[in-house]
PDB file with one MODEL, atoms N, CA, C and O in Angstrom:
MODEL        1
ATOM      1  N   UNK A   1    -112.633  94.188 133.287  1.00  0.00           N
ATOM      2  CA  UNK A   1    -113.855  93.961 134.004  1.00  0.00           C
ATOM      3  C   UNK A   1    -114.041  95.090 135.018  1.00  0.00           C
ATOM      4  O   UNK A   1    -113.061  95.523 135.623  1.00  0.00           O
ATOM      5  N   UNK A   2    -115.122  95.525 135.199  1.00  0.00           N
ATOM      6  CA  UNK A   2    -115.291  96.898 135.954  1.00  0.00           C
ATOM      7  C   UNK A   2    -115.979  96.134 137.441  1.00  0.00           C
ATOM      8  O   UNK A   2    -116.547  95.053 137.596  1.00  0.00           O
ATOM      9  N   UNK A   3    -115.567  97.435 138.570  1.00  0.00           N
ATOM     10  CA  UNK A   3    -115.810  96.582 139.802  1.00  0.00           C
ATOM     11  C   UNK A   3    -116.852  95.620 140.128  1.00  0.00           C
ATOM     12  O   UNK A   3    -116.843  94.439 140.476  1.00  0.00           O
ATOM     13  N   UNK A   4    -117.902  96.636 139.871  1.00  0.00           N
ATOM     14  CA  UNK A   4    -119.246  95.984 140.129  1.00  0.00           C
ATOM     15  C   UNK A   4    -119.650  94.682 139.312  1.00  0.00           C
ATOM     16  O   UNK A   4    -120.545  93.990 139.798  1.00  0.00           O
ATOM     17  N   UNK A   5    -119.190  94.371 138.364  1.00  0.00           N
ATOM     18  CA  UNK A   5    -119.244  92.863 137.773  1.00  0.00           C
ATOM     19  C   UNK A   5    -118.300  92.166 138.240  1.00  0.00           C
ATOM     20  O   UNK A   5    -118.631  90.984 138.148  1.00  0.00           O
ATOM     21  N   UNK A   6    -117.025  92.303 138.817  1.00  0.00           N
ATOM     22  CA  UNK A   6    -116.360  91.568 139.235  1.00  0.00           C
ATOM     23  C   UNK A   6    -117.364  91.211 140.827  1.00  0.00           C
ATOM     24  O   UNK A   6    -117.771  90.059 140.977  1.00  0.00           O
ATOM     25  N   UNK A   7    -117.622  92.080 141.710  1.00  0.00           N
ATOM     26  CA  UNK A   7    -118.569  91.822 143.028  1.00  0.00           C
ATOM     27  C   UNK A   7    -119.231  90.828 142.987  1.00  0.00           C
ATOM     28  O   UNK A   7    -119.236  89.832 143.711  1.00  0.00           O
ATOM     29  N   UNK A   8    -120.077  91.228 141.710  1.00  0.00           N
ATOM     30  CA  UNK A   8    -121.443  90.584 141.298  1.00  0.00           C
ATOM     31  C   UNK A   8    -121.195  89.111 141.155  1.00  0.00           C
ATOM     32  O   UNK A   8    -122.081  88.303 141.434  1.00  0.00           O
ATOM     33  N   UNK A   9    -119.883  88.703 140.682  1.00  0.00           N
ATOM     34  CA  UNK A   9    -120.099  87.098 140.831  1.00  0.00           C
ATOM     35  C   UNK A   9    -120.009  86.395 142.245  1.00  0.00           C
ATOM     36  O   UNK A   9    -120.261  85.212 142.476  1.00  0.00           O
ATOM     37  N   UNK A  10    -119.722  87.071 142.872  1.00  0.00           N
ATOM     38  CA  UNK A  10    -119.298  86.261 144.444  1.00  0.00           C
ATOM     39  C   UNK A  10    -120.625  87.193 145.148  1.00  0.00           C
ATOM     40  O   UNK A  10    -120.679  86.956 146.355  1.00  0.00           O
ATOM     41  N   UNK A  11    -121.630  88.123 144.724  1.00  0.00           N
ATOM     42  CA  UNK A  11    -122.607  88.574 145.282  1.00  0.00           C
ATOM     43  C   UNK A  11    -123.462  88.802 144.498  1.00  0.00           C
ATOM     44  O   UNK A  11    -123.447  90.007 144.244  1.00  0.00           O
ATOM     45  N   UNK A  12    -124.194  88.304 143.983  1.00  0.00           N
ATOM     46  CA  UNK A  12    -125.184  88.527 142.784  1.00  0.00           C
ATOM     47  C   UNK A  12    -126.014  89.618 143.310  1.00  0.00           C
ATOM     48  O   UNK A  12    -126.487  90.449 142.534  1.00  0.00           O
ATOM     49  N   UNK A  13    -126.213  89.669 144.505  1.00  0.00           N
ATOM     50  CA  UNK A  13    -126.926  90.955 144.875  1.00  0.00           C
ATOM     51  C   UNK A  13    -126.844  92.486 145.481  1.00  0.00           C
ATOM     52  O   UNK A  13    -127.660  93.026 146.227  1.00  0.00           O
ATOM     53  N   UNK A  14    -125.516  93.074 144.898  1.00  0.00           N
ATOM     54  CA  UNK A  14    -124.585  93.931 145.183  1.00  0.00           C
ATOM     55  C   UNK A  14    -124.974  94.696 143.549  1.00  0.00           C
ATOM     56  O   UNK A  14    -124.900  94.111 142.468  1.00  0.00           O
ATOM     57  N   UNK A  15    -125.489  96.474 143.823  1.00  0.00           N
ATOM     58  CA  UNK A  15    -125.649  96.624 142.429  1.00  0.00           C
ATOM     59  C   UNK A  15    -125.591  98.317 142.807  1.00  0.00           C
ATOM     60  O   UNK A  15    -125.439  98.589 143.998  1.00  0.00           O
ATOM     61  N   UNK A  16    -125.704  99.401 141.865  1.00  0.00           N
ATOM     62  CA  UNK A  16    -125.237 100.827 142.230  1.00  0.00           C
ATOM     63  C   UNK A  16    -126.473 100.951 143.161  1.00  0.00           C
ATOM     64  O   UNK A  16    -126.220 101.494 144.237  1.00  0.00           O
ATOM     65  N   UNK A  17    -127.450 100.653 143.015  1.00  0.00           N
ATOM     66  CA  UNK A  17    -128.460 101.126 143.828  1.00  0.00           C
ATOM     67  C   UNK A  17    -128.653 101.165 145.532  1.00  0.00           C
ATOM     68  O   UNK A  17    -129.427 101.807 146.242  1.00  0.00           O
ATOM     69  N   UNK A  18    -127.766 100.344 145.793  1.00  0.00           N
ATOM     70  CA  UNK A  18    -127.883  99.681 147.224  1.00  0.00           C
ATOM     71  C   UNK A  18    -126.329  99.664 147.888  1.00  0.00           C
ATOM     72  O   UNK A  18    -126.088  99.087 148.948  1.00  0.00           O
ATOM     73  N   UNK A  19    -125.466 100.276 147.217  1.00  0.00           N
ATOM     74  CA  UNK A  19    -123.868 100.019 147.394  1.00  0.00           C
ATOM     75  C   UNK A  19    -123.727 101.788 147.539  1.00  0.00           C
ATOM     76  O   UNK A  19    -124.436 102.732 147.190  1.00  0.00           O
ATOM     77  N   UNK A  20    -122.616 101.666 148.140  1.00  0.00           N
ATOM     78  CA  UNK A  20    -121.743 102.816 148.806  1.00  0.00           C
ATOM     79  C   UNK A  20    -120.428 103.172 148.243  1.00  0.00           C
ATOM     80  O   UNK A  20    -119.582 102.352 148.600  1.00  0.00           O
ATOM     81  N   UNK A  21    -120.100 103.816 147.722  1.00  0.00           N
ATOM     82  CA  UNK A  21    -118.181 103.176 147.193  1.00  0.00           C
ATOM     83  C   UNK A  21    -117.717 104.222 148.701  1.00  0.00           C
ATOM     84  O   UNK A  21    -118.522 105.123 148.938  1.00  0.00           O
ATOM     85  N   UNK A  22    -116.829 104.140 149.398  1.00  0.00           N
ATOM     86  CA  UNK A  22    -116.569 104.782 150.119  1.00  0.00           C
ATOM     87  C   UNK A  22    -114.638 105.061 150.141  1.00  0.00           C
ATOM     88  O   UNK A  22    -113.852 104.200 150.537  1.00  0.00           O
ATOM     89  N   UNK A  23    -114.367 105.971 149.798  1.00  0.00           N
ATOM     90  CA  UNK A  23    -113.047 106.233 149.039  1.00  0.00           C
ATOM     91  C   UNK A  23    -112.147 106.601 150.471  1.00  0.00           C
ATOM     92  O   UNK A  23    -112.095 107.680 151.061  1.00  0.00           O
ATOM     93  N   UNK A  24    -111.652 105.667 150.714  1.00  0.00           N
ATOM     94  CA  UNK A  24    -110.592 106.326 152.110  1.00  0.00           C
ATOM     95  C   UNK A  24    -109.315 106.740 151.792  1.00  0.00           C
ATOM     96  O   UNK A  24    -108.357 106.064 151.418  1.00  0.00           O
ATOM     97  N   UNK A  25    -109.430 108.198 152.027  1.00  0.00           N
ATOM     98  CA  UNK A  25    -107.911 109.038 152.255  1.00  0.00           C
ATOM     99  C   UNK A  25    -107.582 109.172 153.396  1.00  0.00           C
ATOM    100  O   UNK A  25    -108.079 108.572 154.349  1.00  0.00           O
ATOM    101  N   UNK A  26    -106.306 110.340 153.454  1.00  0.00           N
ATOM    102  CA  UNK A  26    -105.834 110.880 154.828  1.00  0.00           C
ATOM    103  C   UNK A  26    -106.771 111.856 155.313  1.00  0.00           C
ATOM    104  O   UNK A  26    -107.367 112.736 154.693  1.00  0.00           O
ATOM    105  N   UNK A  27    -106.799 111.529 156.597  1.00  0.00           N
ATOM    106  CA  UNK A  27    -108.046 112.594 157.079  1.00  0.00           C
ATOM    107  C   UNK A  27    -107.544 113.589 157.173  1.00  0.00           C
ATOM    108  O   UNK A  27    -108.147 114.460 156.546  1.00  0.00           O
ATOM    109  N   UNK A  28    -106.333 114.057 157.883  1.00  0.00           N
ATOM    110  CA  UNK A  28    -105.514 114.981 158.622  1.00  0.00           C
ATOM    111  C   UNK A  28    -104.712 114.333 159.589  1.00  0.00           C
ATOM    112  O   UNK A  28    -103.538 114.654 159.768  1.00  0.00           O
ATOM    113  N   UNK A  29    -105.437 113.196 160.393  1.00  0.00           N
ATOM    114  CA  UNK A  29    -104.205 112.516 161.659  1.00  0.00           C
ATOM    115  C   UNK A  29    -104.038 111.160 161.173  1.00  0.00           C
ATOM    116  O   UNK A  29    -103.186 110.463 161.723  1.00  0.00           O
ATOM    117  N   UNK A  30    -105.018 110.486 159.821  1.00  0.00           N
ATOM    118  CA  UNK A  30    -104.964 109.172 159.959  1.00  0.00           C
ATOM    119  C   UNK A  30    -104.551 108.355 158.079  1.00  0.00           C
ATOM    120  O   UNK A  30    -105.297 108.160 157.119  1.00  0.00           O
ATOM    121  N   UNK A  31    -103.653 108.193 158.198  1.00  0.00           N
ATOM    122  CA  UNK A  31    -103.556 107.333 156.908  1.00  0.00           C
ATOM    123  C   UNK A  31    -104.293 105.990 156.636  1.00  0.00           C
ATOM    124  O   UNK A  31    -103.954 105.012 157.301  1.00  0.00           O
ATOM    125  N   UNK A  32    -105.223 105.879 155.756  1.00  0.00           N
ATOM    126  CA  UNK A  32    -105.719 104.669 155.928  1.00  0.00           C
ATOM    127  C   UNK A  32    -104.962 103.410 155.637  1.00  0.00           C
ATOM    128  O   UNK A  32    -105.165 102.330 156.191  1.00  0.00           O
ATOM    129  N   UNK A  33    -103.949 103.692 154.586  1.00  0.00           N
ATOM    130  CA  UNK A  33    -103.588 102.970 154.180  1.00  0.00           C
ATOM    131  C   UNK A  33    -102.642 102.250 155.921  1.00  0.00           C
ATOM    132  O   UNK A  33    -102.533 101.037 156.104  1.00  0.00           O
ATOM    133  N   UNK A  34    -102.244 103.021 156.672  1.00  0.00           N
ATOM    134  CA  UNK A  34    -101.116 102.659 157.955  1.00  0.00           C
ATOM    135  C   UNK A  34    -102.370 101.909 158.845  1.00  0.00           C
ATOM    136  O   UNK A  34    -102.186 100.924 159.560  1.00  0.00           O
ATOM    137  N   UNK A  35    -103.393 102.439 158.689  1.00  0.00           N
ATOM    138  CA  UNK A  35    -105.055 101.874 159.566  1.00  0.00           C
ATOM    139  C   UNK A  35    -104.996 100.206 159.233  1.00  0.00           C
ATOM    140  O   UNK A  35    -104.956  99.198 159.938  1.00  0.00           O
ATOM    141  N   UNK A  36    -105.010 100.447 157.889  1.00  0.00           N
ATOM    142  CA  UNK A  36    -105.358  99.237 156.920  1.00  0.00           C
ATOM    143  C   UNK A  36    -103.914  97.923 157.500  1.00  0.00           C
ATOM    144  O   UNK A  36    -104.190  97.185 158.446  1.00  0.00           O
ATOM    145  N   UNK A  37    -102.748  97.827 156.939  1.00  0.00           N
ATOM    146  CA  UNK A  37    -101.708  97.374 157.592  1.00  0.00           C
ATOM    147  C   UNK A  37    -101.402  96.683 158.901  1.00  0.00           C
ATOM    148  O   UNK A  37    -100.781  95.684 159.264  1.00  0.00           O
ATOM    149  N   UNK A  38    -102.490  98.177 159.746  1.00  0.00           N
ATOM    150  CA  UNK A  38    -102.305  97.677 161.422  1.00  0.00           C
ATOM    151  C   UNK A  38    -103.707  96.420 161.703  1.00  0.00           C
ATOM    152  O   UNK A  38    -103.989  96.027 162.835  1.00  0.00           O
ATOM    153  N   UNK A  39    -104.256  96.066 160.757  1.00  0.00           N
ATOM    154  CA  UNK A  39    -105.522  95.741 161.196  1.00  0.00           C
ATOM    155  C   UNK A  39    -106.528  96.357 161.698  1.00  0.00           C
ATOM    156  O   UNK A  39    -107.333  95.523 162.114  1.00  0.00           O
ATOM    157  N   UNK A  40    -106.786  97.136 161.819  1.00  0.00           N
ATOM    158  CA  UNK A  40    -107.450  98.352 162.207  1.00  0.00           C
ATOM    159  C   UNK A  40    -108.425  99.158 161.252  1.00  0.00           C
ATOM    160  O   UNK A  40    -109.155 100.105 161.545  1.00  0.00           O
ATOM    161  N   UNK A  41    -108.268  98.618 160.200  1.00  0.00           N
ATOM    162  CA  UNK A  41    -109.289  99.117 159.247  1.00  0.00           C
ATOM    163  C   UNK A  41    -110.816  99.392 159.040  1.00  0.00           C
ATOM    164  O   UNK A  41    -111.403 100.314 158.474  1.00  0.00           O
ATOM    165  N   UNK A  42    -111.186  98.457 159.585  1.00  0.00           N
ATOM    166  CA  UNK A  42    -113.244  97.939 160.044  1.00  0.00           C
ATOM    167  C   UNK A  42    -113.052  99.108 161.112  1.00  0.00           C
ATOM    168  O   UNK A  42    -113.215 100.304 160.867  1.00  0.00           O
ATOM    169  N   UNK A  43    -112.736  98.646 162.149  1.00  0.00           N
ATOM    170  CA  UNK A  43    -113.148  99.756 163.101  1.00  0.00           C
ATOM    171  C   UNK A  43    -112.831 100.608 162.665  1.00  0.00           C
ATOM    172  O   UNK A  43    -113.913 101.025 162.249  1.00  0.00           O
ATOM    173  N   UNK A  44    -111.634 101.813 162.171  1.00  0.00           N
ATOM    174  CA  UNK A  44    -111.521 103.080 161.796  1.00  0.00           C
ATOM    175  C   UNK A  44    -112.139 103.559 160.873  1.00  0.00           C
ATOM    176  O   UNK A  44    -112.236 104.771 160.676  1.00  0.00           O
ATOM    177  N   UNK A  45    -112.772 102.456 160.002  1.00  0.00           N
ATOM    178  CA  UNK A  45    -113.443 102.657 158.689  1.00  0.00           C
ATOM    179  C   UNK A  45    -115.548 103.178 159.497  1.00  0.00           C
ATOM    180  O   UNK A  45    -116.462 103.744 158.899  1.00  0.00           O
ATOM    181  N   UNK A  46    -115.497 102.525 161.263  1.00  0.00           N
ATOM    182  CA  UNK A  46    -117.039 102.687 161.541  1.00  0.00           C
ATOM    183  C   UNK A  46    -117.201 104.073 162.155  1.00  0.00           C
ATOM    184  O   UNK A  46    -118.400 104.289 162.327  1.00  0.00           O
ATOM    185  N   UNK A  47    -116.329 105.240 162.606  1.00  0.00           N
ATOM    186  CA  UNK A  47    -116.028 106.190 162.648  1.00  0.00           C
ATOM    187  C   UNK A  47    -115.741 107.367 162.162  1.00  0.00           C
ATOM    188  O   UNK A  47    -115.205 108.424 162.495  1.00  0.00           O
ATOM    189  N   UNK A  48    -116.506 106.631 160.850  1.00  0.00           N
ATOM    190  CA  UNK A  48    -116.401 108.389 160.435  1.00  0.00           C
ATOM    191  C   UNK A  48    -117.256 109.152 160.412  1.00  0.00           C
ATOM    192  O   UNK A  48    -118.373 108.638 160.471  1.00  0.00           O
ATOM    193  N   UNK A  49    -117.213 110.523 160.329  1.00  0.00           N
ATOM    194  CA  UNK A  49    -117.731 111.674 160.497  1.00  0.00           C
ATOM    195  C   UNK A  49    -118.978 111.553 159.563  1.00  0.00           C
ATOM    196  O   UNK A  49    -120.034 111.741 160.166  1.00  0.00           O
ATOM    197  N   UNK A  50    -119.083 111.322 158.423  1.00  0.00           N
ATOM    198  CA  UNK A  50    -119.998 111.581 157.084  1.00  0.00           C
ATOM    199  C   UNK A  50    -120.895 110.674 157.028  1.00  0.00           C
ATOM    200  O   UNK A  50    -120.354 109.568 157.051  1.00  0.00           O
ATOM    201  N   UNK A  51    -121.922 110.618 156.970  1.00  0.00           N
ATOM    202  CA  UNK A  51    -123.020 109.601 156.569  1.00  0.00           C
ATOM    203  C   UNK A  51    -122.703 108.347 155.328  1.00  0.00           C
ATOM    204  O   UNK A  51    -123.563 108.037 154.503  1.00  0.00           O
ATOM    205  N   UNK A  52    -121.354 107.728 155.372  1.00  0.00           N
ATOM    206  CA  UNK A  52    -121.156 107.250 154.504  1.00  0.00           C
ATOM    207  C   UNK A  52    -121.647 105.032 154.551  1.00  0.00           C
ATOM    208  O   UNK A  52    -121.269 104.032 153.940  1.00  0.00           O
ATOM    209  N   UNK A  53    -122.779 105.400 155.825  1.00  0.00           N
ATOM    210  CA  UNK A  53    -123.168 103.921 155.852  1.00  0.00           C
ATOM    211  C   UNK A  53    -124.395 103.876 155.753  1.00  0.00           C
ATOM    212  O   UNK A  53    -124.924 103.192 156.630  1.00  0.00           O
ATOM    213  N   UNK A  54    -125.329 104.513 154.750  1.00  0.00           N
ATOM    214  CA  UNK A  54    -126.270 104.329 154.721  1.00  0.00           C
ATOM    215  C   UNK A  54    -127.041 103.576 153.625  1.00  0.00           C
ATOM    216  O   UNK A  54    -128.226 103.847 153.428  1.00  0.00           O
ATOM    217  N   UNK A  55    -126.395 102.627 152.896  1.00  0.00           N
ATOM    218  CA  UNK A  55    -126.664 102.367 152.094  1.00  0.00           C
ATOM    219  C   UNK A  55    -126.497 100.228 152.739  1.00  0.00           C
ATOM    220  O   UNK A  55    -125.799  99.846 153.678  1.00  0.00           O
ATOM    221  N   UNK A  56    -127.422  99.287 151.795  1.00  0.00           N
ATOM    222  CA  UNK A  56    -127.040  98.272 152.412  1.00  0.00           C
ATOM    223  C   UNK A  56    -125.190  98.003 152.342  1.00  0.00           C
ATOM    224  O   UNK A  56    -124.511  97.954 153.368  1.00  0.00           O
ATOM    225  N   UNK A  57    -124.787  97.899 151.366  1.00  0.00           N
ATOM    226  CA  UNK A  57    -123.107  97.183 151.049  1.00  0.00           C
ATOM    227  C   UNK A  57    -121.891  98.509 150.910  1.00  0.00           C
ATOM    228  O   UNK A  57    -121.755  99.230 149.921  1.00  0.00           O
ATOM    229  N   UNK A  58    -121.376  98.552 151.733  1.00  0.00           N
ATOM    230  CA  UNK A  58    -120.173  99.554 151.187  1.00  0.00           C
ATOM    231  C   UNK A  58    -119.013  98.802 150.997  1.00  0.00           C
ATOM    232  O   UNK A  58    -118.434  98.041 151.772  1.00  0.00           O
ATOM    233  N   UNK A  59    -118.682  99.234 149.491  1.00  0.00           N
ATOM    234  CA  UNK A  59    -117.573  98.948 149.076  1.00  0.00           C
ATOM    235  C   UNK A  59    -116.052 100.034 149.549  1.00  0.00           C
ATOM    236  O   UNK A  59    -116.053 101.230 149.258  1.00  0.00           O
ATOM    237  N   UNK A  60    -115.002  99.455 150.197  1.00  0.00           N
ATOM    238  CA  UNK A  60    -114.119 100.611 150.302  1.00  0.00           C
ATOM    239  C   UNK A  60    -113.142 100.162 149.898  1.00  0.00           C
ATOM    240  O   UNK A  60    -112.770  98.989 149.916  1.00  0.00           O
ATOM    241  N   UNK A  61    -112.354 101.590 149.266  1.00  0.00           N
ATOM    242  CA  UNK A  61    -111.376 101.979 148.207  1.00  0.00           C
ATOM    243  C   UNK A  61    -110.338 102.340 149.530  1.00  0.00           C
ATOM    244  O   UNK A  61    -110.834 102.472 150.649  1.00  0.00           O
ATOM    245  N   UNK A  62    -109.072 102.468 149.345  1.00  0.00           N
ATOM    246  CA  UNK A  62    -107.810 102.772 149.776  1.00  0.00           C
ATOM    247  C   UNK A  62    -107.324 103.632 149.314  1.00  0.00           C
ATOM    248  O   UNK A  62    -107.140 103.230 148.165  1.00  0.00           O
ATOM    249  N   UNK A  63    -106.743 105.138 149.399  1.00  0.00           N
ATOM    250  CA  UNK A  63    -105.848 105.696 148.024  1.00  0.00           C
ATOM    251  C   UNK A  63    -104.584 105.338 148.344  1.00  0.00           C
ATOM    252  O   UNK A  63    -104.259 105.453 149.526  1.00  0.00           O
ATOM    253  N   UNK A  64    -103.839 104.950 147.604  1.00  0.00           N
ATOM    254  CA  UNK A  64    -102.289 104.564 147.362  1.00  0.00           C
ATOM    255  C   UNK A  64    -101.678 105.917 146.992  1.00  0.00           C
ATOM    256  O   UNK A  64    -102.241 106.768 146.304  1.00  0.00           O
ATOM    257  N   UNK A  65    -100.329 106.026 147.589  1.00  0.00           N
ATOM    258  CA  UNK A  65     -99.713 107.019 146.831  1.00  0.00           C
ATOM    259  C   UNK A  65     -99.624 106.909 145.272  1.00  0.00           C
ATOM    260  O   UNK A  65    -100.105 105.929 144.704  1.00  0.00           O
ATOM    261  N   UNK A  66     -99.115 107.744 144.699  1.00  0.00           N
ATOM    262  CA  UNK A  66     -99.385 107.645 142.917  1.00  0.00           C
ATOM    263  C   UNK A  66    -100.889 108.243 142.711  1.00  0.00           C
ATOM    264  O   UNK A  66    -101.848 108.469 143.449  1.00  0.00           O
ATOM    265  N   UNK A  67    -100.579 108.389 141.240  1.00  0.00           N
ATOM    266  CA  UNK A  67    -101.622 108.999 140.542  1.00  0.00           C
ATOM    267  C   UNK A  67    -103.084 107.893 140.442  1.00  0.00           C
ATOM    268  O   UNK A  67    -102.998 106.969 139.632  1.00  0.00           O
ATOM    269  N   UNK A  68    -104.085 107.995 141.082  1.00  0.00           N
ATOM    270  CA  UNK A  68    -105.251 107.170 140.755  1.00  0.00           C
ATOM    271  C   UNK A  68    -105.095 105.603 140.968  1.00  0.00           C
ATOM    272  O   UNK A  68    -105.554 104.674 140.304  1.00  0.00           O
ATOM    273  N   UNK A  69    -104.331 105.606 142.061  1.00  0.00           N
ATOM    274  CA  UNK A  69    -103.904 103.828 142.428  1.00  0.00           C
ATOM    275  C   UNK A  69    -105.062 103.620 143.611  1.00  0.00           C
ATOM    276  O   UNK A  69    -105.296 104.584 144.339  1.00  0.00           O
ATOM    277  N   UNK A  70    -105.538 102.803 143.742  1.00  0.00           N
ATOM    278  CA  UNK A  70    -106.527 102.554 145.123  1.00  0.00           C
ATOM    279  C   UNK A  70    -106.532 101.190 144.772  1.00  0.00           C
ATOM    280  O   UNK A  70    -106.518 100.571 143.708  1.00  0.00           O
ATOM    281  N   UNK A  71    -106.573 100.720 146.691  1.00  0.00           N
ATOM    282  CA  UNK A  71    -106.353  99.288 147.532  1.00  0.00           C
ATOM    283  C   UNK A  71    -107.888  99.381 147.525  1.00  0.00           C
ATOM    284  O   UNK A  71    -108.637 100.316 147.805  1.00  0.00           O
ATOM    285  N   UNK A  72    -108.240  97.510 146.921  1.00  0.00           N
ATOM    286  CA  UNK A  72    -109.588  97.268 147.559  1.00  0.00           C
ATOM    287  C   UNK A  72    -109.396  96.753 148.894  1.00  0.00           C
ATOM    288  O   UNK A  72    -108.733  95.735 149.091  1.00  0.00           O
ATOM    289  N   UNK A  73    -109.999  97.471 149.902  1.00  0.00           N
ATOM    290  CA  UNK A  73    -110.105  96.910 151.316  1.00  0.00           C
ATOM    291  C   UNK A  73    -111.281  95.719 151.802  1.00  0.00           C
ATOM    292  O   UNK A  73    -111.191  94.817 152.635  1.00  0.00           O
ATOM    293  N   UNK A  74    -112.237  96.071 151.041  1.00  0.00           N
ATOM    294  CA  UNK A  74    -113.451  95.105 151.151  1.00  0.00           C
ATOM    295  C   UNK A  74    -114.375  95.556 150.526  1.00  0.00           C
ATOM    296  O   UNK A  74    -114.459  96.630 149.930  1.00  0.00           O
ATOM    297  N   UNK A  75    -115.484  94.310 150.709  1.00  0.00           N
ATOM    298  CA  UNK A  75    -116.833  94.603 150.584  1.00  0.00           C
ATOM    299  C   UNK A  75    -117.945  94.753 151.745  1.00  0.00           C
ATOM    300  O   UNK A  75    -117.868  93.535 151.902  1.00  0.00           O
ATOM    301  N   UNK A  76    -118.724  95.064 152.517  1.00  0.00           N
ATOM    302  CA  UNK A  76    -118.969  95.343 153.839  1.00  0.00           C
ATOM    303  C   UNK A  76    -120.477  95.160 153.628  1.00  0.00           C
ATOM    304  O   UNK A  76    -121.045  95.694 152.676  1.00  0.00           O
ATOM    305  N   UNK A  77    -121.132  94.382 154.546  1.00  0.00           N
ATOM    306  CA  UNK A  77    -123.102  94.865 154.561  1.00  0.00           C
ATOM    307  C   UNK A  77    -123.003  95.792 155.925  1.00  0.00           C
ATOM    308  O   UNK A  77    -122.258  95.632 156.893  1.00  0.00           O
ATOM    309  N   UNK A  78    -123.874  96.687 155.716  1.00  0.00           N
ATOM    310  CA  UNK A  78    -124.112  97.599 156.403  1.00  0.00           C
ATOM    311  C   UNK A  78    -125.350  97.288 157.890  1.00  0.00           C
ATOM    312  O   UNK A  78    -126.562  97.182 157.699  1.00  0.00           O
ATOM    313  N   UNK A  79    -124.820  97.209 159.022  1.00  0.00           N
ATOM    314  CA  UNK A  79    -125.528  97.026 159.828  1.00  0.00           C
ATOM    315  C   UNK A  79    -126.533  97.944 160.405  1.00  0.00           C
ATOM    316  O   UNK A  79    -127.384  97.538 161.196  1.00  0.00           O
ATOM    317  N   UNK A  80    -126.431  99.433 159.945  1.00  0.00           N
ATOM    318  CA  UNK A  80    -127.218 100.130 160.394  1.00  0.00           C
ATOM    319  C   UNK A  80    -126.573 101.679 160.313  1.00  0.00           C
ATOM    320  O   UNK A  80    -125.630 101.680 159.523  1.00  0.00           O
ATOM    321  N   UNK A  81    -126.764 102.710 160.780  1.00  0.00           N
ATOM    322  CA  UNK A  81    -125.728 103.940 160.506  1.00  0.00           C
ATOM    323  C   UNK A  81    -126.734 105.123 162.058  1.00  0.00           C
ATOM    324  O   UNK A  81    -127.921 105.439 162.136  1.00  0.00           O
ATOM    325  N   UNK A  82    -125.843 105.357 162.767  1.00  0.00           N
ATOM    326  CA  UNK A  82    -126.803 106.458 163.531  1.00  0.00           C
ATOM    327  C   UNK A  82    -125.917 107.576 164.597  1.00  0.00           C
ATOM    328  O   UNK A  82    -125.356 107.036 165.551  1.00  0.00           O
ATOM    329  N   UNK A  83    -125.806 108.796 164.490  1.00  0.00           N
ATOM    330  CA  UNK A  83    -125.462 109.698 164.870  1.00  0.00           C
ATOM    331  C   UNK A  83    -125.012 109.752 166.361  1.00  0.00           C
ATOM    332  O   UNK A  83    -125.706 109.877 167.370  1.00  0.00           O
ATOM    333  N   UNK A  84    -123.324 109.594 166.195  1.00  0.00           N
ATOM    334  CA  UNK A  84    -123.170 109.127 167.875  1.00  0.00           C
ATOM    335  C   UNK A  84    -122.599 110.450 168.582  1.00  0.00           C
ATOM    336  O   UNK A  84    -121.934 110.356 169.613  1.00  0.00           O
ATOM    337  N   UNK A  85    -123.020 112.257 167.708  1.00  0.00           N
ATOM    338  CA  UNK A  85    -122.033 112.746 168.354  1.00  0.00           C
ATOM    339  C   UNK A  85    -120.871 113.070 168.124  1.00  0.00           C
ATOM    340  O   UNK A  85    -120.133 112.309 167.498  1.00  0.00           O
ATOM    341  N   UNK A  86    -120.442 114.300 168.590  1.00  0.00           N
ATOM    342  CA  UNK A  86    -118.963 114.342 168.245  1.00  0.00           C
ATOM    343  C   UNK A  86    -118.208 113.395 169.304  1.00  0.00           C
ATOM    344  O   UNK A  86    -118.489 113.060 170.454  1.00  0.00           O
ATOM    345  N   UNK A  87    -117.249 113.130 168.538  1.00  0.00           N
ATOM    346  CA  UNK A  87    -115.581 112.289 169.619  1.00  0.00           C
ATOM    347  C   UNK A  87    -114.613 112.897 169.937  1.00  0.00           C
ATOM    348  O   UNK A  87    -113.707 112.336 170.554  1.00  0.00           O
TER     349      UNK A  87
ENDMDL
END
């Protein structure tokens, strides 16, 4: 079963058009996967640099060590997205 049909039963209204996949790696200082663990994931996940909330639902991916392994972290509705600046 491929992601988006698996979504689709617990969200019938989650579809490529309106969804985000948002793929979290190491940035340089931050492992997501150690983010993810600490609880810390939502918030480190609302900080990033890239326009990656502009869509209503982002789905985010984890990369696992290994070849092509990724943690589903969630499914997310998007509250809004707006340029805060560098940190």
């Amino acid at each position: 079963m491929k992601l988006f049909e698996l979504l689709s039963l617990k969200f019938p209204e989650l579809g490529h058009e309106n969804c985000k996949i948002h793929l979290a790696v190491w940035n340089g200082e931050h492992n997501p996967i150690d983010v993810f663990l600490a609880g810390n994931f939502e918030e480190w996940q609302r900080w990033q640099s890239k326009r990656n909330f502009e869509r209503k639902y982002i789905i985010s991916l984890i990369q696992l060590p290994g070849i092509d392994r990724w943690l589903f972290a969630g499914c997310y509705r998007s509250l809004g997205c707006r340029y805060l600046g560098q940190l």
